[in-house]
PAZAPA-4460 file (N, C-alpha, C; in steps of 0.05 Angstrom, whole numbers, plus 32768, in hexadecimal, padded with zeros to 4 digits):
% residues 103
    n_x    n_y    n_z   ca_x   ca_y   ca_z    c_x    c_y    c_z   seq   type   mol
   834F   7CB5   8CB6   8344   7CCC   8CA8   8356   7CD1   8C90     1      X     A
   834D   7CE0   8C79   8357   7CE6   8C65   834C   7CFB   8C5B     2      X     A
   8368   7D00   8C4A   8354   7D1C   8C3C   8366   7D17   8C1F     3      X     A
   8353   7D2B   8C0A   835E   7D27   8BEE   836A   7D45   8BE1     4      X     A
   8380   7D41   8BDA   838A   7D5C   8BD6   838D   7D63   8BB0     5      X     A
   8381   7D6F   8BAD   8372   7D7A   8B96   837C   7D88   8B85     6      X     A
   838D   7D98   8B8F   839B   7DAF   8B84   83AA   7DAE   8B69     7      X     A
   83B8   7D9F   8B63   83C4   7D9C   8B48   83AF   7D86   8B37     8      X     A
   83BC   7D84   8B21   83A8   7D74   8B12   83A7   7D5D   8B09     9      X     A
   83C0   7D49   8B17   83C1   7D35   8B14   83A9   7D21   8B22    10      X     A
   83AA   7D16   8B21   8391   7D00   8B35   8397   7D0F   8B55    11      X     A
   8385   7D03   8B60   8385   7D0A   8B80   8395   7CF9   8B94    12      X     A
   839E   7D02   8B9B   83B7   7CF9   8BB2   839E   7CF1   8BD2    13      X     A
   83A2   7CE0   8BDA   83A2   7CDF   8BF5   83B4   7CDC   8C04    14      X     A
   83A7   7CEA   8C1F   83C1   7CEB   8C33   83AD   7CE6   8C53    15      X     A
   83B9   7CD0   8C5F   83B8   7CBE   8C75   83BB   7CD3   8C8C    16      X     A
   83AD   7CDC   8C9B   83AD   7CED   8CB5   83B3   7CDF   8CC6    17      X     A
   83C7   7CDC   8CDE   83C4   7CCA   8CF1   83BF   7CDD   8D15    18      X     A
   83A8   7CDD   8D18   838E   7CE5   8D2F   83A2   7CE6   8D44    19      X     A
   83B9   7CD3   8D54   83BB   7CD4   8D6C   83DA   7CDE   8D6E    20      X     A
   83EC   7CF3   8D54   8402   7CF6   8D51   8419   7CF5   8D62    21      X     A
   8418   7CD7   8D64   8432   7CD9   8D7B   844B   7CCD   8D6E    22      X     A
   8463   7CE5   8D73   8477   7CDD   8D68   8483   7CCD   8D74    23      X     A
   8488   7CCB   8D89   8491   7CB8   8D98   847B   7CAB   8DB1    24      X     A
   846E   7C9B   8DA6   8458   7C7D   8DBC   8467   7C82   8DDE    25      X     A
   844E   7C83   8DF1   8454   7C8B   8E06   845B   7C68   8E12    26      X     A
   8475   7C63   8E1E   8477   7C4C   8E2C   8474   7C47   8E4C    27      X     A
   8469   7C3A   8E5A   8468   7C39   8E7C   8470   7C20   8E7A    28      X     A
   8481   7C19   8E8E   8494   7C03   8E97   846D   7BF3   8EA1    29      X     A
   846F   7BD3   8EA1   845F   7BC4   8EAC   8465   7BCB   8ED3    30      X     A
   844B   7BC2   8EE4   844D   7BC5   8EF7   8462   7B9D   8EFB    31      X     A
   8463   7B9F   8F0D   846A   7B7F   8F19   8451   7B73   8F20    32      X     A
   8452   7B62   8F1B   843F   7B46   8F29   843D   7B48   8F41    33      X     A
   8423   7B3A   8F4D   841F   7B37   8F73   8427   7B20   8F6B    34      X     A
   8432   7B1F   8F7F   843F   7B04   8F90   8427   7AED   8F8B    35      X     A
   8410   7AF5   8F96   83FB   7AED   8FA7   83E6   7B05   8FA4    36      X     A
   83D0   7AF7   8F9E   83B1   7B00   8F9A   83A4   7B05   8FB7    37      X     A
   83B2   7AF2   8FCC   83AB   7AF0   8FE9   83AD   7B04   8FF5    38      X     A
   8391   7B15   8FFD   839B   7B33   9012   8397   7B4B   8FF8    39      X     A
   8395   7B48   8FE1   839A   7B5C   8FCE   8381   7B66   8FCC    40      X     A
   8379   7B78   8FC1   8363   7B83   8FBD   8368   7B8B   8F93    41      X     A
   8356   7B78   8F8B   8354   7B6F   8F6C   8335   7B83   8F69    42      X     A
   8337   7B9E   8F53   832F   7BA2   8F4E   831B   7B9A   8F31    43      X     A
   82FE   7B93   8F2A   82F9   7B8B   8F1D   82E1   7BA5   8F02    44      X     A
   82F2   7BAC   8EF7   82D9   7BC8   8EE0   82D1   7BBD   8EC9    45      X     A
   82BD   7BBE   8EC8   82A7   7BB5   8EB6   82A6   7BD3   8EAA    46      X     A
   82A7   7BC7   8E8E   82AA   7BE8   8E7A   8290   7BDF   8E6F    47      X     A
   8281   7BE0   8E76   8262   7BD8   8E70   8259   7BD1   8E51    48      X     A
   826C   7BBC   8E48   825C   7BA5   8E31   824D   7B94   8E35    49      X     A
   8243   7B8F   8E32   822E   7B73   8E38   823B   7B58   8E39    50      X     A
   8236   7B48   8E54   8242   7B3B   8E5F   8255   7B35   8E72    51      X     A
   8265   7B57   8E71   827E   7B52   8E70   8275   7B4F   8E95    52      X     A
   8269   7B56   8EA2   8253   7B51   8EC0   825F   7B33   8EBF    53      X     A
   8252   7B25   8EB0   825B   7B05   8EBA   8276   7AF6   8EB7    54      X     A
   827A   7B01   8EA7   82A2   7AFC   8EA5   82AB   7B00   8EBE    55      X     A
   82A3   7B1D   8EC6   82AD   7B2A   8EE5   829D   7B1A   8EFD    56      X     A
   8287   7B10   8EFD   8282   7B02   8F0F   828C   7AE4   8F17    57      X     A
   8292   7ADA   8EFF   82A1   7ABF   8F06   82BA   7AC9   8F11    58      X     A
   82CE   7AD7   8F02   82E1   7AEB   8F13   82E5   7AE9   8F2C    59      X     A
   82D3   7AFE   8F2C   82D2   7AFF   8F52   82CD   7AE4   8F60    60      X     A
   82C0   7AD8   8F5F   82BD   7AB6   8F6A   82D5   7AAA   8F65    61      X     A
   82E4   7AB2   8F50   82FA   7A9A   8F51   8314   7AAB   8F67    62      X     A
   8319   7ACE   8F68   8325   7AD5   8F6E   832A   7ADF   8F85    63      X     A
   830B   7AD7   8F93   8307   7AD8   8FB7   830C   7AB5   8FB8    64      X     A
   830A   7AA3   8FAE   8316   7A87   8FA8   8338   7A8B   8FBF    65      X     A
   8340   7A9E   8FB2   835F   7AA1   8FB7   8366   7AB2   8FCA    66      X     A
   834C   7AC0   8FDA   8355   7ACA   8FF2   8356   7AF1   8FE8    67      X     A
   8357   7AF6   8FD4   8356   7B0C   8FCC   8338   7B1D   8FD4    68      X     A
   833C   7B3E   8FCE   832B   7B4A   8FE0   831E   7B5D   8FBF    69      X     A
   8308   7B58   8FB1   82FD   7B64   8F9F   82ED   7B79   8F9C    70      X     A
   82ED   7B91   8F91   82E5   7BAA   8F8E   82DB   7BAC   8F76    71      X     A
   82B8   7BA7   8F6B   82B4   7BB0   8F53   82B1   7BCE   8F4A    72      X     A
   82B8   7BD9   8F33   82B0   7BED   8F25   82A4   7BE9   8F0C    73      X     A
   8295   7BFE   8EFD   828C   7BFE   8EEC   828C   7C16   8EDD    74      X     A
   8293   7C1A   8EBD   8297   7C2E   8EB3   8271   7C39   8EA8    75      X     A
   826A   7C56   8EA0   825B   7C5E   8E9A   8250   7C51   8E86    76      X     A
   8263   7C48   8E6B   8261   7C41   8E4E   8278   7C3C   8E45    77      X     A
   827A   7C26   8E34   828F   7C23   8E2C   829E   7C32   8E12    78      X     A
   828F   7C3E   8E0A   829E   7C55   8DF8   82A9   7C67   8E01    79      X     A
   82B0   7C6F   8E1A   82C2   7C86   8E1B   82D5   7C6E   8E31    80      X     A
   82ED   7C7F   8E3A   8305   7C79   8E4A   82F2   7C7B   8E66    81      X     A
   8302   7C6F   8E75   82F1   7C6D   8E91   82F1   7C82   8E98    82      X     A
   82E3   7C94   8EAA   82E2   7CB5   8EC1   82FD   7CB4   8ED0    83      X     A
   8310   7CC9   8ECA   8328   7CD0   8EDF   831F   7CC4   8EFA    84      X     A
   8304   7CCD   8F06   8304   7CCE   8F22   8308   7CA7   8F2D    85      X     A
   82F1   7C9D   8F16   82F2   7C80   8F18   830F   7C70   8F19    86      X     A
   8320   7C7A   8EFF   8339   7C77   8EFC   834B   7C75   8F1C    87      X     A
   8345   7C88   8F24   8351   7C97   8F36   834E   7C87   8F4F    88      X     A
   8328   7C7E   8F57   831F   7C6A   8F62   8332   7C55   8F68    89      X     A
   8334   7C47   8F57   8347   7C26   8F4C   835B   7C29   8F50    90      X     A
   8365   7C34   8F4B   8389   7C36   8F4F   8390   7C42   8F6D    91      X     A
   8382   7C50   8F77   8386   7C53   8F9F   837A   7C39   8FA9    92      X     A
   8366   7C24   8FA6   8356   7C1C   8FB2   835C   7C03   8FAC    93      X     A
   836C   7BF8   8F97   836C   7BE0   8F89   8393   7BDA   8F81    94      X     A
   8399   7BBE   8F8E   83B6   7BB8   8F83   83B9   7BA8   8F62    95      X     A
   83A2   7BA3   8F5D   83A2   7B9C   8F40   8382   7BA6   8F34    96      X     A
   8383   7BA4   8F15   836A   7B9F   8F10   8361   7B8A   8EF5    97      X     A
   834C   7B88   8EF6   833B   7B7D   8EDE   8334   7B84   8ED1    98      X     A
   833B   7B85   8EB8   832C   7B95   8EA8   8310   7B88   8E93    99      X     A
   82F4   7B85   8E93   82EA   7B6B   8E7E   82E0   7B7D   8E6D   100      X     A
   82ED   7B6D   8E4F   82DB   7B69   8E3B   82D1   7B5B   8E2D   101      X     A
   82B1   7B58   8E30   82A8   7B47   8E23   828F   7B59   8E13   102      X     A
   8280   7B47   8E05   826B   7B42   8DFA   8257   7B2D   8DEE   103      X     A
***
């Protein structure tokens, strides 16, 4: 976003707004790796682009392949952030997840 500031009479100045003002970028340490996919329960969310269903279905075939235990979700639309409650869903219910995007 921009805006043009007018006021004096030289030419117009623009000036660069930045929307998400963070002075300091929020950091979270990475989780660790499973050992083993065997026994886990691999969550798989489809943020509903087109396709992204078949990406996640080979997925799951390759990832019950390995003994793993799969939970699909699916978001409303993919323009907004997923629903807290869904969020909320996946992370009690699930030791990893998937995230697909395709189109």
């Amino acid at each position: 976003m921009s805006t043009t500031d007018t006021t004096q009479t030289r030419a117009p100045v623009r000036i660069l707004v930045d929307p998400t003002s963070e002075r300091a970028p929020a950091s979270k340490p990475r989780q660790p790796r499973l050992a083993t996919l065997a026994g886990k329960t691999v969550g798989l969310l489809d943020i509903s682009k087109a396709r992204g269903d078949l990406f996640l279905d080979r997925l799951e075939a390759r990832l019950r392949e390995t003994g793993a235990d799969v939970k699909r979700f699916k978001k409303p639309t993919f323009t907004k952030p997923a629903p807290v409650d869904l969020r909320h869903e996946i992370a009690v219910e699930c030791d990893a997840v998937v995230e697909a995007l395709a189109d």
